[in-house]
Structure formats: C-alpha cells, structure tokens
N, C-alpha and C positions, 0 to 999 in steps of 0.2 A: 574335255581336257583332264588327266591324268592327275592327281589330288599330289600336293608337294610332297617329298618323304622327307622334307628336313625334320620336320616335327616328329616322325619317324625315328628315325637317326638318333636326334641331340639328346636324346634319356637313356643309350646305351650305357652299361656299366661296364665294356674294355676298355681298355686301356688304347686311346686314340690321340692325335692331336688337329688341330684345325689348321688350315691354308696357310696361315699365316705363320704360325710354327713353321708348319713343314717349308715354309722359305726360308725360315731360320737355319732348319737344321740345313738345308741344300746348302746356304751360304758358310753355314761352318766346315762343311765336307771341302766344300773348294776351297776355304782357307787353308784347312788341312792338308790337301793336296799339294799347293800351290808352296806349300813353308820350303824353304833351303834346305835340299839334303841332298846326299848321293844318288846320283842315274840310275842303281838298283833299288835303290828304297824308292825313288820318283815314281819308278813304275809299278810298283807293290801299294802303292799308296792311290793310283791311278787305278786299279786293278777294283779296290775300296770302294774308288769315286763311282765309278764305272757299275758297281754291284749297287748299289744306296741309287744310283737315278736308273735304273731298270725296277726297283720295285717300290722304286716311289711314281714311276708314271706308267707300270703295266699293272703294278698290284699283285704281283705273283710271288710262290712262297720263293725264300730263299735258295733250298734244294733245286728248284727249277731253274734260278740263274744261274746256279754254279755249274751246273748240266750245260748252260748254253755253248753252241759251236758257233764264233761269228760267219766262221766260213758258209755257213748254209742256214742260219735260225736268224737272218738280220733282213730287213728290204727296206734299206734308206730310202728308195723311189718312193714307196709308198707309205713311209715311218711306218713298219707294221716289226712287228718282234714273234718267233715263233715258236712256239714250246709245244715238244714231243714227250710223246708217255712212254713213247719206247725207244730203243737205241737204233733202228735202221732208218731211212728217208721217208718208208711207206708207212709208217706209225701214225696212228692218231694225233692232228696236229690242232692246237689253240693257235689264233692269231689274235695278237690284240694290238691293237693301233694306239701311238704314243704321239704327243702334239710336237707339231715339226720342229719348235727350238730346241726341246731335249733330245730329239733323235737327229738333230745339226750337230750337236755337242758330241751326244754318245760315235756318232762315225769319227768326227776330229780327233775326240781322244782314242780310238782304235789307231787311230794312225801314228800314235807314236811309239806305237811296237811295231817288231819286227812281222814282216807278213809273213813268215813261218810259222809266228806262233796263232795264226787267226785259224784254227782248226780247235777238234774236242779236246777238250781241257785246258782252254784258256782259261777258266775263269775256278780251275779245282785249285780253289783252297780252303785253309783248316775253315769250318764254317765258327768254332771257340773264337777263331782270332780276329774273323770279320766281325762276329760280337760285339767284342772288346773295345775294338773301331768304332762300333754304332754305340757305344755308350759314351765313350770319351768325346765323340764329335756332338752328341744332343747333351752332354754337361756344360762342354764349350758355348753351345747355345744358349743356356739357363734350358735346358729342359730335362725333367728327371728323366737317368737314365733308363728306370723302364719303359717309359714313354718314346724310348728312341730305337725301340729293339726292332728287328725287319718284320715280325706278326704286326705290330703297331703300326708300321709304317703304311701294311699292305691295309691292313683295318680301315686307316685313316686315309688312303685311298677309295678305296670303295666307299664310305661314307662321301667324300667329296663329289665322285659322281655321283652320288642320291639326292646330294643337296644340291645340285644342278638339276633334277627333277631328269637325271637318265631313268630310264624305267627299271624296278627292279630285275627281272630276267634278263635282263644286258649286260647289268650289271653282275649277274651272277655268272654268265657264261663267260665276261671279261676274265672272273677274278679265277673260273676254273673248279665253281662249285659242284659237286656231282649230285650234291641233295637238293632239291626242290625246296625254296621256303615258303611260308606261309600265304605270304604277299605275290609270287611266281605262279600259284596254284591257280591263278585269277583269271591269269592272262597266258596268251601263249602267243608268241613270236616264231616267223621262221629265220629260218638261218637268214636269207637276204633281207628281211627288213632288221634284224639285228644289225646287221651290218651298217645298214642307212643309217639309222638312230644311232649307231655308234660313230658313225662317221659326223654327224651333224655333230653331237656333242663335244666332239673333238675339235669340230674347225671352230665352235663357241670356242673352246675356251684357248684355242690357237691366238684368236680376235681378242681375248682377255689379255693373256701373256702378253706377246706380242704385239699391239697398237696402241703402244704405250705413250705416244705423245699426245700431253695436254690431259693423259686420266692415270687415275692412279686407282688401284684395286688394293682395299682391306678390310679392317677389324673396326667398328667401330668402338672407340677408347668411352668417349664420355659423350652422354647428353643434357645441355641445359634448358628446359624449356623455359622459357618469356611469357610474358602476358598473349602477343601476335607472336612471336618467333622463336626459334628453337635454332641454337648454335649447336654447330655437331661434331665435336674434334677425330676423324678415322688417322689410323697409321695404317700405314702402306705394308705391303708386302717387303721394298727393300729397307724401308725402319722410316719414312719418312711420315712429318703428323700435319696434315688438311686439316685447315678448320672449314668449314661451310654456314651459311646459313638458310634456314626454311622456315617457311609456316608451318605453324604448330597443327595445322589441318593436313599437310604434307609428312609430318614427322609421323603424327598419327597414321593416315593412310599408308604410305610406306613401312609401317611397322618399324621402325628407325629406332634401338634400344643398345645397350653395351654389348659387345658382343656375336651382333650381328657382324655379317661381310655386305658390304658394299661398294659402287663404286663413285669415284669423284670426277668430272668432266669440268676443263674450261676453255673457254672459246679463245684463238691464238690473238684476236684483235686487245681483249680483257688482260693479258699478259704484258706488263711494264717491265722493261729493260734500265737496269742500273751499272753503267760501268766505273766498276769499284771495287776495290779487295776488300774493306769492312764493310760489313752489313749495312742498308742504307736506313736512316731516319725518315720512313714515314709510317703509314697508319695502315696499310695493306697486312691485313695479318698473315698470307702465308708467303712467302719469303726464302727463296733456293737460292743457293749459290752454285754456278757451274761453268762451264765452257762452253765457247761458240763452236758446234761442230760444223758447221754449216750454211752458208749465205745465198738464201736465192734473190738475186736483186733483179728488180722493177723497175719501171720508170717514174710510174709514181710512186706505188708500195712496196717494200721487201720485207721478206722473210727471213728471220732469224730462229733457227734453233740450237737450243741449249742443253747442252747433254749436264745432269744433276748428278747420275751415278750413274751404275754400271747399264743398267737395261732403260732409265727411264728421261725421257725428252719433253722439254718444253718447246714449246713455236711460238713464236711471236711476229704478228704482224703491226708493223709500222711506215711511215711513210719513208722512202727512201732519202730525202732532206735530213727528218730526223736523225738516220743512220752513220751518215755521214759527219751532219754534225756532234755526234756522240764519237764518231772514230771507231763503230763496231765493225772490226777484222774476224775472219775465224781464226779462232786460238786463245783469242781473248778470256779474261776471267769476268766472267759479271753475274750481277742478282738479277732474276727472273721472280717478278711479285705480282699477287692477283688478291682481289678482295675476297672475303669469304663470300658475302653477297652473289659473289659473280662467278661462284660455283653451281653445278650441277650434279645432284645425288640420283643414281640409280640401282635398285635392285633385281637380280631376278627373278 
C-alpha cells in the first residue's frame, strides 16, 4: 500500500485552502451568480461561475480555461474536460476527468447560452476581471482574498487529491505538470493505469458528493475527550455541525483531532421524525429541520426522507402506523433527530 501524502501535503507554505472551504467559496460563487440582475450581467456572471468550477474540479491554470472551446474540449458522456497546447484538433491533448455532479452542473449552465456562442472564445475574457470575481466571492465567504485567487484554487485542488492518497504522478499529469517531482521519480505509471487510478478516485469521491443521505462529509471543529468517550463536534461541507460520540480507543485509532476531514454515517431506522415548525424539546443532540421530499410507504414500514438543504437528505425508517398517525405528507416541514451515540465516524 502506497504511504498517505496527507502528511505530505499539510506543511506546504502556498497559499491553499481545504474541502471544506473550497465549499464555501463554490457556495458563495452561486450566491453570486444567482443574485438579481440583468440577462446580460446573468450571463457574465455565469461565464465567472462556469470558469471558478472548471478549476476547482480539473485544477488547471486559468489561461487554459479561458482557451476552452465547449464545442469540442467537453465529454459530458464521460465527465472528462480537454485541454489543448496548441490551437488545431491534432494538438497535444490532457484529459482530466471531473466528478459527475459538477460536470451535471457545468453542461446545465452551457445551456443558457446561446449555441452560437459554444465555439472558441467562449470563455475570452479579461483574466484582471475574473480576478476581481475570485477575490470578491472568497471575501464573501470569510476567506482571504489571496486565498481565493485561481493558482490557490488549482493548488488546493491537487492537494485534495493527495489527501485522498491519488498517487503522486496522477496527480501530476492531472494538473498538467511537465516537471517530474521528487516523489514521481519513484514510481512510474502508464498512461492506462493513470487512467484507472484516476477513474477510481473520482467515482470515490463521486460516492462522497453525492450519497449524501444519512452522512454528512467534513472538518472536524472540536474534540472532547472523557474518561471512556470522546464527543466529536464535525461541520459539514454545507455549514451543518454533527456531534458523534466514540471511545477514546476509536478517537485515538482514528486519529480524530481538529482539523481533520471526516465523515459521519446514521442508520435511517436511528433517525426520529418531529412534525413541528419549532425545534422539538428532547435530548437527541443533532437536530435538522427540513422537508419531506419523499414518501415510500410499506405495509408495515415506510420510509421518509427529508431534504435539510440544498444536496443533503435524511431517511428515516418507521413503521407505517406511526406515519400516519403523525400525518407525515410529502411537503411537510419537520425535524429529523439522531443521537450522537448513534452515529458513525469514518476516515479515509
């Protein structure tokens, strides 16, 4: 087995930021995007969006996405993005594979331009003024704006696939290195198992993003260790704060410290349903309020899920008796509560 490169990584003196940032700043980009303004400004500001999630999930410099042609440098089939060294079709070509929710997104938003414009030079503009963009949208976040600048962004790309234990030279041919470093000199991959190993890492953290009901992926905020136990408060990638509890022999083995990413799992049966618009009075410390997206009913059991915010779902399994007698409809408002005990921490 390949030695972790987080320890690696985490002593760097660029200027990067971690996962959990980097969902900050995504979320302030669509705030940004999304605010009221004119159809010309919509899509200039779209244009923004569009540049900020190409090199936050390809990691490639700025000059190279402003080069892009969607009409021929895109394969939503296969979420791959293609970047040329030279201006004809037979040019030396990178391909780097991007996780499906973001290259769902990057197609949707192509489509509110006109298809005239999906040819070379969609995406030429002043690179000063997309700047200005990346600093104004990581202040809105709270994050300094050098830390928001697109070098940062691609930086703090490629550390996140090391801290996933991609292998260095994958990582290097991802981000379109042409120097060999230290750690590459070790090992040598060919182009097809590059590939594989790039493709695995991606449908990980596809399964990270996206299988978001009942777990939640982040930062761990604070640890208290107990005499047996250790309470472990993580915040989420979209701002939400799990407490858990473990033994002090699991916090330990886990390496579980501030700081760390990790993630939180609970089983949908462990999930209690409060239908209620004030927070409900009991003793379950973690506590969402959301909406019923969803009702699969049973004869004896059904399932409820509860959409909390934009990407992330709770399930809850209950007996269909109880369902009925609570009057759970989908559309409903109600709290979704779990003990911290009856959580589940994993790293990888």
């Amino acid at each position: 087995m390949p030695a972790p490169h987080a320890g690696i990584v985490a002593a760097t003196t660029k200027k990067t930021i971690d996962p959990v940032q980097l969902q900050s700043l995504e979320q302030s980009f669509r705030a940004w995007a999304e605010a009221p303004c004119g159809a010309n400004r919509k899509l200039s500001r779209l244009r923004v969006l569009l540049i900020f999630l190409l090199i936050r999930y390809t990691g490639a410099k700025l000059n190279e996405i402003l080069s892009l042609n969607p009409a021929d440098d895109f394969d939503f089939t296969n979420c791959k993005v293609c970047f040329r060294k030279g201006e004809v079709k037979s040019s030396s070509i990178r391909e780097v594979r991007i996780p499906e929710t973001p290259a769902i997104e990057i197609k949707n938003l192509l489509k509110e331009f006109s298809p005239s414009n999906m040819m070379a030079g969609f995406f030429k503009i002043d690179p000063a003024h997309v700047r200005r963009k990346f600093y104004d949208c990581a202040e809105a976040a709270g994050i300094p704006r050098e830390m928001g600048t697109p070098e940062a962004i691609r930086r703090s790309r490629a550390i996140e696939l090391m801290q996933s234990n991609m292998p260095l030279p994958v990582v290097q041919k991802i981000m379109g290195h042409s120097t060999p470093n230290l750690a590459a000199a070790y090992v040598e991959f060919s182009e097809e198992e590059i590939r594989k190993v790039e493709r695995f890492h991606i449908e990980r953290e596809n399964r990270r993003k996206t299988s978001a009901r009942n777990s939640f992926f982040g930062k761990i905020d604070t640890v208290r260790i107990g005499d047996v136990q250790a309470t472990i408060e993580i915040i989420s990638l979209e701002g939400h704060r799990i407490h858990s509890i473990v033994t002090r022999d699991s916090q330990s083995r886990l390496g579980l410290k501030p700081g760390c990413l990790a993630g939180v799992e609970v089983k949908a049966p462990w999930v209690v349903l409060h239908k209620a618009i004030e927070e409900p009075a009991c003793s379950a410390e973690n506590r969402f309020k959301g909406t019923v997206l969803r009702i699969i009913k049973g004869k004896i059991n059904s399932e409820v899920v509860v959409r909390i915010s934009g990407s992330t779902e709770l399930c809850s399994i209950l007996t269909e008796k109880s369902r009925q007698f609570l009057g759970i409809e989908e559309g409903d408002t109600l709290w979704a509560v779990f003990n911290a005990a009856m959580t589940v921490i994993h790293v990888d």
